[in-house]
C-alpha positions in Angstrom: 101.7 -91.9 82.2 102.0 -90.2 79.2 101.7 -91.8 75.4 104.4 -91.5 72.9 102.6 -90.6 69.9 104.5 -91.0 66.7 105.1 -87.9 64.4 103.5 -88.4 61.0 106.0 -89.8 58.4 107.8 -87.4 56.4 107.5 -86.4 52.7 110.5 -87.7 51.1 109.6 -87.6 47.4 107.1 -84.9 45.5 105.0 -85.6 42.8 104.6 -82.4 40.6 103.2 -81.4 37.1 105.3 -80.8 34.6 108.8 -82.2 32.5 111.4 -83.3 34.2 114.0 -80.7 32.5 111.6 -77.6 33.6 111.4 -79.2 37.1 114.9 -79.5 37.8 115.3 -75.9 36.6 112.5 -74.2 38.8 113.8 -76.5 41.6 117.6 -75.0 40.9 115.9 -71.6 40.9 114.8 -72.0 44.5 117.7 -73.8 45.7 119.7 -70.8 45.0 117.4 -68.7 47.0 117.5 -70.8 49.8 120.4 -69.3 52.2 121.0 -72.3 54.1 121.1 -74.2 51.5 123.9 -75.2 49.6 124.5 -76.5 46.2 127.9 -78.5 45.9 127.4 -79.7 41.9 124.7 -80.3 39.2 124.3 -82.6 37.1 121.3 -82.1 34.3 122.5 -84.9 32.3 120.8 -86.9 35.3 118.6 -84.0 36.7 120.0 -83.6 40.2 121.6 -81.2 42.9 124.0 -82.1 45.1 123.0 -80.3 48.4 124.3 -79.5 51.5 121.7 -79.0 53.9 121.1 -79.0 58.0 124.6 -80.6 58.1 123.9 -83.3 55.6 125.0 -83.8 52.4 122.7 -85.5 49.5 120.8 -85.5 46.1 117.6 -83.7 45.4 117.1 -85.6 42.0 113.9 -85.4 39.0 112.5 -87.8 37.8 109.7 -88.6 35.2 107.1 -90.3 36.6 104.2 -90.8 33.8 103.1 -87.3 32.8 104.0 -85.5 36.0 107.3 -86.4 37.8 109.1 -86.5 41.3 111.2 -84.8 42.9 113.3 -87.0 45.4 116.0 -87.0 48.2 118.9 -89.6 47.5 121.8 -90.3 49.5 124.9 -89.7 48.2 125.3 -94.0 47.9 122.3 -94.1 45.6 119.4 -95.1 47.9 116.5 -93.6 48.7 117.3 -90.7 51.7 115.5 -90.9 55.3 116.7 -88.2 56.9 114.9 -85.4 58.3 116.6 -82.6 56.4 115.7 -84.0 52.9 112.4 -84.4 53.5 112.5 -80.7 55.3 114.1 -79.6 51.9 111.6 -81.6 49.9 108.8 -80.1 51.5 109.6 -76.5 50.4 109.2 -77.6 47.0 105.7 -77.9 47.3 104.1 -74.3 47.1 106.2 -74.1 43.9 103.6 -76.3 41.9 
């Protein structure tokens, strides 16, 4: 009989150096080289992408946290995103920083 192991928990949040304006720019920057990624709307006023990605929609937002901040997945209702595809999308940020 075989054991189920459980997959490690997914990144669904980043915490990077820098301010949150130059963040959400360098993050824009590689969303738009991403081709299956894409960005329905921007909003810098509250530093977030709307994203269509692996068939889901949702927000890949900035936010300060201290002197670094993080970059997050919300759902399009406001809370916090567990799916798989944002935390696949989130993960690509990381060699950026």
């Amino acid at each position: 009989r075989k054991s189920l192991r459980q997959a490690p928990p997914s990144t669904r949040s980043l915490e990077v150096n820098g301010e949150v304006a130059a963040v959400w720019r360098k993050i824009g920057e590689a969303l738009a080289g991403f081709p299956d990624v894409e960005v329905s709307a921007k909003a810098e006023s509250i530093s977030s992408y709307e994203v269509i990605f692996s068939q889901e929609t949702f927000l890949i937002s900035v936010q300060a946290n201290g002197t670094k901040s993080k970059i997050i997945a919300v759902g399009i209702d406001g809370s916090a995103s567990d799916s798989a595809a944002a935390a696949v999308l989130i993960a690509r940020f990381k060699p950026l920083f």
